[in-house]
N, C-alpha and C positions, 0 to 999 in steps of 0.2 A: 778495384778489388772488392768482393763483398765484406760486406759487414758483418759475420754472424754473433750470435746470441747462447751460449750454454744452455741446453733445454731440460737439464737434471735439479739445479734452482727452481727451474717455473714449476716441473713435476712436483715437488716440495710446498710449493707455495700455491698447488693447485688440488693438493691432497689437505690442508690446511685450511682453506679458504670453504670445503668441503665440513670437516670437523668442524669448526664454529658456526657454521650455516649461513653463509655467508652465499654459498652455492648450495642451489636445492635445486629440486626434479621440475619438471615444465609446469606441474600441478602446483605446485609451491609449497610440495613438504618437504623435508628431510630428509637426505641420503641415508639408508641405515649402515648401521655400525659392520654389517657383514660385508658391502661393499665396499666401505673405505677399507676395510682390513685389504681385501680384492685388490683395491688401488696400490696398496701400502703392499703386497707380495710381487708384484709389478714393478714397483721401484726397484725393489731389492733383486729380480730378475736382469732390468735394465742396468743396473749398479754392478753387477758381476759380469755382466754382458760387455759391457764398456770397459774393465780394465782386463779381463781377458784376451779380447780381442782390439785391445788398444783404438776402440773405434770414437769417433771426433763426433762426437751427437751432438749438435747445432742449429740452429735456422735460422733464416736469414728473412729480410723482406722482400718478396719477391716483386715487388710494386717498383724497385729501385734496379732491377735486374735487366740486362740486356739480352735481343735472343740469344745467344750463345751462353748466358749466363744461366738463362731457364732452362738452355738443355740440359747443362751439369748437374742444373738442382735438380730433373725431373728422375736423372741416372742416380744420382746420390739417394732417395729415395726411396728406388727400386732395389739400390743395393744393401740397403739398411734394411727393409723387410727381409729381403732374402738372406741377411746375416742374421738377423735376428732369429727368426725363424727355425734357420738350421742349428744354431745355438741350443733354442730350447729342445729340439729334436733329439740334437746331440747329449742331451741329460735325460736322457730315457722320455720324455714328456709324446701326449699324444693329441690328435687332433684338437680336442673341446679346450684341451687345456693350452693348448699355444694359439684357438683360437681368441681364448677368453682373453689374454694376454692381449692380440691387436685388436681385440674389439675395444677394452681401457683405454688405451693408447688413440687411437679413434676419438674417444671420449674426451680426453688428455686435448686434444688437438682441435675437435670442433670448440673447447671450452679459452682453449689458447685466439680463437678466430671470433667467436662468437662475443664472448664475457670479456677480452682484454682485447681486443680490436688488432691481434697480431698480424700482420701481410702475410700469412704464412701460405696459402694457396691452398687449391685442393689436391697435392699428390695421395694425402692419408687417406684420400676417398677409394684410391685402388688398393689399396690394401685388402686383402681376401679375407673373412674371418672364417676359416674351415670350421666346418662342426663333423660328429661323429653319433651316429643312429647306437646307443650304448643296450645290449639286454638289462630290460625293468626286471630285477633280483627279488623278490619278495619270496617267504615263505608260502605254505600249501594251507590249505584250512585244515587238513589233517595234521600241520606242525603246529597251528594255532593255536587248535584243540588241544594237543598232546601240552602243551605249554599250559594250559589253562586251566587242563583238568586231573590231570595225573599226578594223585597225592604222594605216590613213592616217588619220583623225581623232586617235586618239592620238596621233601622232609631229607633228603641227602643234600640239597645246596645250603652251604652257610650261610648268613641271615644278608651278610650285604649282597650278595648275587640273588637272593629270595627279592630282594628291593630293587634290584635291577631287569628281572624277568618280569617284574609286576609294572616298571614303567614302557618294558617293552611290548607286556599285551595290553596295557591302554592304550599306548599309542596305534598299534596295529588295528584297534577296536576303534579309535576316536577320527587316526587319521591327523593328528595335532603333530606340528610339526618337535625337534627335540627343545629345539629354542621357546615352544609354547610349554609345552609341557612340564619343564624345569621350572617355569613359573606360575602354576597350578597352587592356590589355595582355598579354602572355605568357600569364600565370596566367587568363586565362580561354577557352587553347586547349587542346584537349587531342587527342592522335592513338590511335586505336585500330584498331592494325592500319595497313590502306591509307587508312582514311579518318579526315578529322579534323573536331570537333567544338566548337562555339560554347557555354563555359556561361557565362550570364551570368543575375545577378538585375536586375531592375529596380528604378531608383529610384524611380518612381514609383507602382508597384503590388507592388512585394517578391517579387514570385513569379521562380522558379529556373526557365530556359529552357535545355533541349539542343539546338541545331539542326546537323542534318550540314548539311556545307557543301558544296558543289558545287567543282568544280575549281577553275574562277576565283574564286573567293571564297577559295582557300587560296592560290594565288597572291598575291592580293594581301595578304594575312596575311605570308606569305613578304616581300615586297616593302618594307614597311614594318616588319617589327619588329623588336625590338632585343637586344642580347645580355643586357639587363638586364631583371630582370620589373618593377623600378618603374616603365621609361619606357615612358610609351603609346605604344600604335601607332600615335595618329596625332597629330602635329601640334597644338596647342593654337592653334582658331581661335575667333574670336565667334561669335555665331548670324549675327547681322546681317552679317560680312565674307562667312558660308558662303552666306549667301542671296544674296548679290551673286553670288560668281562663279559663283553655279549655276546663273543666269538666263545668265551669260555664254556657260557652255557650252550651254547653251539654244539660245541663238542660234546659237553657231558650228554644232552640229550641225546646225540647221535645221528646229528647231520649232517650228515660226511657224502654224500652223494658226488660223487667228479667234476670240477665245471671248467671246460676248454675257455679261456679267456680270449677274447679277441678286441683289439681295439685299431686305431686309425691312424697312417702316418701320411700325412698329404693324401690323402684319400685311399690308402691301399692299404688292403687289410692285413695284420700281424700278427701272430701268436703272442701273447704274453705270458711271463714264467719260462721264459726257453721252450715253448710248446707243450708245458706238463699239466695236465692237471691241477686243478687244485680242491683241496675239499670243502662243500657249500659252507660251512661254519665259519672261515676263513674271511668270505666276503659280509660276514654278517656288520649290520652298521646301523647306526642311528636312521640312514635315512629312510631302510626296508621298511619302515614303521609305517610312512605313512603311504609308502607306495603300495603295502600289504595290505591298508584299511580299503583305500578305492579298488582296487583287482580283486578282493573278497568280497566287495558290493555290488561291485559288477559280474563276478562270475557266479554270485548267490541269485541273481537277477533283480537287480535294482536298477530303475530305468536310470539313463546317464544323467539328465536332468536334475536328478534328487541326490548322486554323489556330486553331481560339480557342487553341488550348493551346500553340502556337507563339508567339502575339501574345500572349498573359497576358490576354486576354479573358474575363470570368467566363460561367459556363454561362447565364444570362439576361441580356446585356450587351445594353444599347438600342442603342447605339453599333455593334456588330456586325451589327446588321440593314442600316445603309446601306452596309455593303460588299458584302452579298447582295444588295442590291436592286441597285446599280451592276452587279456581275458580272452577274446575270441580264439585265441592258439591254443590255449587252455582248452575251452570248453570244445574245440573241434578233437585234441587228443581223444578226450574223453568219451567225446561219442563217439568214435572210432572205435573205442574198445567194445561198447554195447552192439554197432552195425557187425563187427567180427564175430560176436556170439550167435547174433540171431543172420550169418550167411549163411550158418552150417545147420546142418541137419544129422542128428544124431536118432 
């Protein structure tokens, strides 16, 4: 009879081992805090998974298995992805995100084979991680503008949404992610000469970024910061409060344009919202920031070269290719409108 093992302990002790640093990345720095959180929504997925569906999450050593016993394992397996799977399906979830789920789990199981020497085999290597091609949402340079420059819009928002528009066009301007940004003080401005300059490293990718700053961007530098280098310049808000009122000003300004949502379920495409609508303010988020800073350098005509190195994008980033492809959709609209003008003859 086999011997199994409860694999919700090891995931515990695998998330843990993680937090103290005890396991790091191949480079040998530190998992960041955003991924263990990632590991730790993954537990709590599998944790509800399991007494829902009463399912016996185990493993066993397969080094001690006879054939017959590896086919069982090989079917048990397949039938745990496929339950899992349709689980998170069945909670509204869509491809990236029930991908992200077996890629952890992945993770979870080369670290259970790799770092704790378990027989555990390679079924977890067929595990599929779906992904889904999501539309890059950014604002327009004509909504950036209007955000930046239109003193009757300012002077009707109350003073903490005034501080929330102001960390949303530095970022749309800087391109800084919301996690850098929150942590912006003194000590990483610097003036040279007339003009002054943003250094910041990133916490999520370590790499050191110089960006001159544009007037308004030093303005509101000026605006917010303080005679002390400890205290940030801006304000200590949650992700979750910043998303709120940023939808807010969303609305107030008048960004209400229609957006058909579409996302991925096992690769086939779905409406979301029961097929309605919804208005552009709606989806407004921390992250347009910085998706808005690259699509406006690129659609301003900044060679790619000089945004990757702006954004800390590596010289073959997958990821950088859908802000090219975005800008290029952009700028073919566009001249579209201009070849339309000059077909006619008036």
């Amino acid at each position: 009879m086999k011997q199994t093992t409860p694999l919700l302990p090891l995931f515990h002790k695998f998330i843990k081992e993680t937090e103290t640093g005890r396991r790091l990345k191949k480079n040998g720095s530190r998992i960041t805090s955003d991924s263990i959180q990632n590991y730790k929504s993954v537990l709590l997925n599998l944790e509800r998974f399991i007494t829902k569906e009463q399912f016996d999450w185990r493993i066993c050593d397969v080094a001690k298995l006879n054939k017959r016993e590896y086919a069982s394992e090989k079917n048990y397996w397949k039938n745990f992805y496929h339950a899992f799977t349709t689980y998170l399906y069945s909670k509204g979830c869509y491809d990236n995100y029930v991908g992200t789920n077996i890629k952890i789990i992945k993770t979870f199981f080369a670290y259970l084979k790799y770092d704790r020497d378990v027989q555990i085999g390679d079924f977890y290597k067929h595990f599929h991680v779906l992904k889904e091609e999501i539309a890059v949402l950014v604002i327009s340079p004509d909504q950036l503008k209007f955000l930046i420059h239109d003193p009757k819009f300012e002077e009707k928002l109350p003073e903490h949404l005034k501080q929330i528009k102001a960390v949303f066009v530095f970022g749309c301007t800087t391109g800084l992610r919301f996690s850098d940004l929150i942590l912006l003080s003194n000590k990483n401005f610097e003036q040279n000469g007339p003009d002054w300059y943003l250094k910041v490293r990133s916490k999520k990718t370590k790499t050191y970024t110089a960006v001159k700053l544009p007037v308004y961007a030093v303005a509101i530098f000026k605006k917010y910061r303080s005679k002390s280098n400890r205290v940030l310049l801006f304000k200590p808000i949650s992700l979750s409060n910043f998303n709120e009122h940023l939808k807010n000003i969303g609305k107030l300004a008048g960004f209400n344009a229609p957006l058909e949502l579409l996302h991925e379920k096992r690769g086939k495409v779905c409406k979301v919202q029961g097929g309605m609508p919804v208005p552009f303010y709606q989806k407004m988020s921390s992250h347009m920031m910085r998706r808005t800073a690259i699509t406006t350098l690129l659609i301003l005509g900044m060679p790619e070269h000089l945004v990757k190195k702006i954004s800390g994008h590596g010289p073959s980033s997958n990821s950088f290719a859908r802000y090219v492809h975005y800008a290029q959709a952009y700028m073919d609209k566009e001249i579209d409108k201009v070849h339309k003008v000059l077909s006619t003859y008036e």
